[in-house]
Backbone as ProteinMPNN parsed JSONL, in Angstrom:
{"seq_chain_A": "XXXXXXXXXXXXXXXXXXXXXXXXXXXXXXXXXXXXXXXXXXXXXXXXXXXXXXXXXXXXXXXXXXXXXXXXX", "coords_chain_A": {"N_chain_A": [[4.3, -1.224, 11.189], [3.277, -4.037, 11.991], [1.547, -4.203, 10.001], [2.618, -3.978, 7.281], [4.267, -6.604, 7.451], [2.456, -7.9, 7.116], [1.061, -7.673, 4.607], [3.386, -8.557, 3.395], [3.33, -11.768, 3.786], [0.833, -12.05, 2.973], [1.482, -11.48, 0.314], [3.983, -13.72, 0.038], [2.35, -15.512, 0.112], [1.057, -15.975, -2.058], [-1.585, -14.196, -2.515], [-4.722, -13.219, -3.544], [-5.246, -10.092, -5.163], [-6.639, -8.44, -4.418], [-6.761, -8.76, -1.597], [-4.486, -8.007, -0.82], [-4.834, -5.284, -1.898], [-6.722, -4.623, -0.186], [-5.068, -4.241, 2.345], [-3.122, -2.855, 1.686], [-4.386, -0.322, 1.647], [-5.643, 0.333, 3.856], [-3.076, 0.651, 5.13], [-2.217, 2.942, 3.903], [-4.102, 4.741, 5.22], [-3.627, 4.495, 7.932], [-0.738, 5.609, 7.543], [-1.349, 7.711, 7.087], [-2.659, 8.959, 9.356], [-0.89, 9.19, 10.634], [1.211, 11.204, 9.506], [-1.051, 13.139, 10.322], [-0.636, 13.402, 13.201], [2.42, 13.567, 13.437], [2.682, 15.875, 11.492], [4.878, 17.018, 9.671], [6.986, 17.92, 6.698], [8.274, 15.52, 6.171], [7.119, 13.663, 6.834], [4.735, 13.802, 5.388], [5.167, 14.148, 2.584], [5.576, 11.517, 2.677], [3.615, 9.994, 2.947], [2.201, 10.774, 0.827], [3.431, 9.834, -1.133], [3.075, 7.289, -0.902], [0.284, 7.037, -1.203], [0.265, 7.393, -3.671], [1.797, 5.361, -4.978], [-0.062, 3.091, -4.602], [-2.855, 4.388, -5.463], [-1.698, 3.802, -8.389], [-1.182, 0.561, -8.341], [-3.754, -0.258, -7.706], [-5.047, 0.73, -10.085], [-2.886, -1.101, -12.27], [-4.304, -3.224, -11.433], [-6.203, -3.293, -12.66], [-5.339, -4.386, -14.733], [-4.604, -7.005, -14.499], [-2.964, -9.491, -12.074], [-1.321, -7.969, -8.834], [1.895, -7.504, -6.753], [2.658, -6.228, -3.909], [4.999, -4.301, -5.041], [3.47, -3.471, -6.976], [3.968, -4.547, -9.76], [2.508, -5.917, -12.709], [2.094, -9.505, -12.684]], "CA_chain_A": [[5.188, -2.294, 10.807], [2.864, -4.803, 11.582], [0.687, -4.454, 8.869], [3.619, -4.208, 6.507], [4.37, -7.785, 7.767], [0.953, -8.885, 6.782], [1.485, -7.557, 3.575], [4.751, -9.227, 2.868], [2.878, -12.528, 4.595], [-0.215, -12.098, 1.777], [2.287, -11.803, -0.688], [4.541, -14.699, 0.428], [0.972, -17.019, 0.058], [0.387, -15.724, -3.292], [-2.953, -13.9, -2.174], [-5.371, -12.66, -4.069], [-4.574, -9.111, -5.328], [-7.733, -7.731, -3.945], [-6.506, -8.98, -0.348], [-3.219, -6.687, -0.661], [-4.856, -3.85, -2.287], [-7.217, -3.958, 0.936], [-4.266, -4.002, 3.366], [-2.227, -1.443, 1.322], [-5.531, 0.922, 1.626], [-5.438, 0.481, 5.329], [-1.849, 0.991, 5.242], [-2.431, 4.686, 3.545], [-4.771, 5.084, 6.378], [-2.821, 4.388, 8.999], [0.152, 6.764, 7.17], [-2.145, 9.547, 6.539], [-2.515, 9.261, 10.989], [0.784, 9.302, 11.075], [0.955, 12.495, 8.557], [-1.503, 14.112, 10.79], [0.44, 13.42, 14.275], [3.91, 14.585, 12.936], [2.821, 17.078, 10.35], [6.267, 17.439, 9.163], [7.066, 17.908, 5.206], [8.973, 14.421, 5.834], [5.619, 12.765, 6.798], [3.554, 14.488, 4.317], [5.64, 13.569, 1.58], [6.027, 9.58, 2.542], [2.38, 9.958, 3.041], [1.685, 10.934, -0.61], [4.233, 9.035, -1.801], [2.254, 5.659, -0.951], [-0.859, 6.639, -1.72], [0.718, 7.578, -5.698], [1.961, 3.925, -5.581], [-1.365, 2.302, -3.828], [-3.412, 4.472, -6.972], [-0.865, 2.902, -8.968], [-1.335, -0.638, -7.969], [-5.169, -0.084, -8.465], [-5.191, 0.981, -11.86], [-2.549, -2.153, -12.736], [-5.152, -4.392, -10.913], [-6.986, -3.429, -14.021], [-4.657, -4.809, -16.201], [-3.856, -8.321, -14.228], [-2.728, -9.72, -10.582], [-0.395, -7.3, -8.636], [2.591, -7.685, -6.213], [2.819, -4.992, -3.099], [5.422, -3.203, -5.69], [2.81, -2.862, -7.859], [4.465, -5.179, -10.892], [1.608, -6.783, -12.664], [2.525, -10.715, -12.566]], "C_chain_A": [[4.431, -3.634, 10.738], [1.696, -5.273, 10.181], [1.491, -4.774, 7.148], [4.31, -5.337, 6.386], [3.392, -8.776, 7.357], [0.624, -8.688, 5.221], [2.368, -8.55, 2.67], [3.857, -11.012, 3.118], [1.802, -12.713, 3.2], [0.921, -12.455, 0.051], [3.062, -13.398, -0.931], [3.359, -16.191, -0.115], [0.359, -17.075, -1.337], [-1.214, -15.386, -3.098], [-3.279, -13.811, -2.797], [-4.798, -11.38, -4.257], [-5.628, -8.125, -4.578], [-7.649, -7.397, -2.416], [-5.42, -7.964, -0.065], [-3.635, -5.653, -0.736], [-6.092, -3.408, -0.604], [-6.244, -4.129, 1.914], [-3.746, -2.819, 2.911], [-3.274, -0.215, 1.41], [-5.185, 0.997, 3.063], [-3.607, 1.334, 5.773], [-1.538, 2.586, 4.884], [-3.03, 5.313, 4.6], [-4.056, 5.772, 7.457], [-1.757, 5.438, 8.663], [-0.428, 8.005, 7.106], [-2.442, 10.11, 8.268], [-1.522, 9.952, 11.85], [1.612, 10.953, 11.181], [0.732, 13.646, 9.931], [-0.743, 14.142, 12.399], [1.758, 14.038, 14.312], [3.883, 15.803, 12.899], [4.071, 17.986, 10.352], [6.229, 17.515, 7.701], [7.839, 16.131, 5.051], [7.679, 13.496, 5.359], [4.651, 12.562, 6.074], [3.971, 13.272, 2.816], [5.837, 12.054, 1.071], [4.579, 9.202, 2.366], [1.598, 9.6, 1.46], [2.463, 10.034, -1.54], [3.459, 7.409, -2.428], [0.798, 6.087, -1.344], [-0.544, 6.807, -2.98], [0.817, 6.26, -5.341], [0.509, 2.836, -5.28], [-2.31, 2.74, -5.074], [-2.746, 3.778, -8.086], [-1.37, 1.347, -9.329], [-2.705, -0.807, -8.276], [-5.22, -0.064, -9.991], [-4.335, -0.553, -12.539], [-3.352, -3.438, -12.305], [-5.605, -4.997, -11.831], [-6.81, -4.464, -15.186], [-4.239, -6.561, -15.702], [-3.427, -8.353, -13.134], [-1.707, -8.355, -10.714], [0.511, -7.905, -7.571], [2.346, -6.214, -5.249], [4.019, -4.097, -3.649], [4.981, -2.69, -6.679], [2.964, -3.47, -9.104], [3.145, -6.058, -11.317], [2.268, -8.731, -13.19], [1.634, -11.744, -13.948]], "O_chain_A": [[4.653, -4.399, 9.8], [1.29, -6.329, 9.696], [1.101, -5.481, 6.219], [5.033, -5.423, 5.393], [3.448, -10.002, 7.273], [-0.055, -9.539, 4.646], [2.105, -9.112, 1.607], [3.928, -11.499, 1.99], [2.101, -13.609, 2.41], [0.958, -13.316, -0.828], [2.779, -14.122, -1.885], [3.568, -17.336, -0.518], [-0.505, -17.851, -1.746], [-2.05, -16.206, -3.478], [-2.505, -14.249, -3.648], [-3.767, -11.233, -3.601], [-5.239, -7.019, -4.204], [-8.11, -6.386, -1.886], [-5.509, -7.168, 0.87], [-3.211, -4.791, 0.034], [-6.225, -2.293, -0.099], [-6.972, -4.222, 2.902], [-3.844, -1.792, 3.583], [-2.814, 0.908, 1.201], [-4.348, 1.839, 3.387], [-3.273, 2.269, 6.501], [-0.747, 3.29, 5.511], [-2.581, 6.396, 4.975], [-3.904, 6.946, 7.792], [-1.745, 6.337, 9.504], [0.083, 9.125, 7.082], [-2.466, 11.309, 8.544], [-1.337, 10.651, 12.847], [2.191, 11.583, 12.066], [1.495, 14.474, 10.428], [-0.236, 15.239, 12.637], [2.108, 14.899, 15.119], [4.459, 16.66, 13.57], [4.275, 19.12, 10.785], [5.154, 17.053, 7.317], [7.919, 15.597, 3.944], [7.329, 12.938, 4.32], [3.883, 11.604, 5.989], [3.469, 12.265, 2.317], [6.074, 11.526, -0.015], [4.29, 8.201, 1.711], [0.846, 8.704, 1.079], [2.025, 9.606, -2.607], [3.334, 6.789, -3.484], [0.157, 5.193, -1.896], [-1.335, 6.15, -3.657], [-0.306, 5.757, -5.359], [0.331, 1.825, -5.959], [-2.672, 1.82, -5.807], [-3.502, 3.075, -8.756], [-1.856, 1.028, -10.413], [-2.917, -1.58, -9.21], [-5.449, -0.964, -10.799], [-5.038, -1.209, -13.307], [-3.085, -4.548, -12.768], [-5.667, -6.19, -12.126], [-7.506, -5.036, -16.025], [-3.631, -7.279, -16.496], [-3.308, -7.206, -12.703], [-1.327, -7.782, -11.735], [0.065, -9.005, -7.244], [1.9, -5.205, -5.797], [4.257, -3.114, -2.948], [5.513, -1.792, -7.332], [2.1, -3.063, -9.881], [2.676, -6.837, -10.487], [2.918, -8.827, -14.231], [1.863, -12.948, -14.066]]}, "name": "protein", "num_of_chains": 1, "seq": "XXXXXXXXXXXXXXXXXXXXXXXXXXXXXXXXXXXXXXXXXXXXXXXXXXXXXXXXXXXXXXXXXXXXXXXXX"}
């Protein structure tokens, strides 16, 4: 949660997009810990979920700033 705060917080300041996409990496991290602690199909699935939107967000980097929903701005 707190990193998800620091997120929202980067956002809020109009960061850099480079600064989010290295929290939201950490943030896969940290979920993929999570993943392996559980290992439930719930966990798995929220797991993969964010890293699809985190590849996501990468690839639109490409194209121009991003937002932590990935919208390029």
């Amino acid at each position: 949660m707190e990193r998800l705060e620091r997120i929202r917080a980067l956002d809020r300041e109009s960061a850099p997009s480079s600064l989010l996409l290295d929290e939201l990496r950490e943030l896969v991290g940290e979920a993929e810990s999570w993943t392996r602690s559980e290992g439930d199909a719930r966990a798995r699935a929220a797991t993969l979920e964010l890293a699809e939107r985190v590849t996501g967000i990468e690839e639109t980097k490409l194209e121009g700033e991003v937002t932590p929903e990935g919208v390029a701005s």
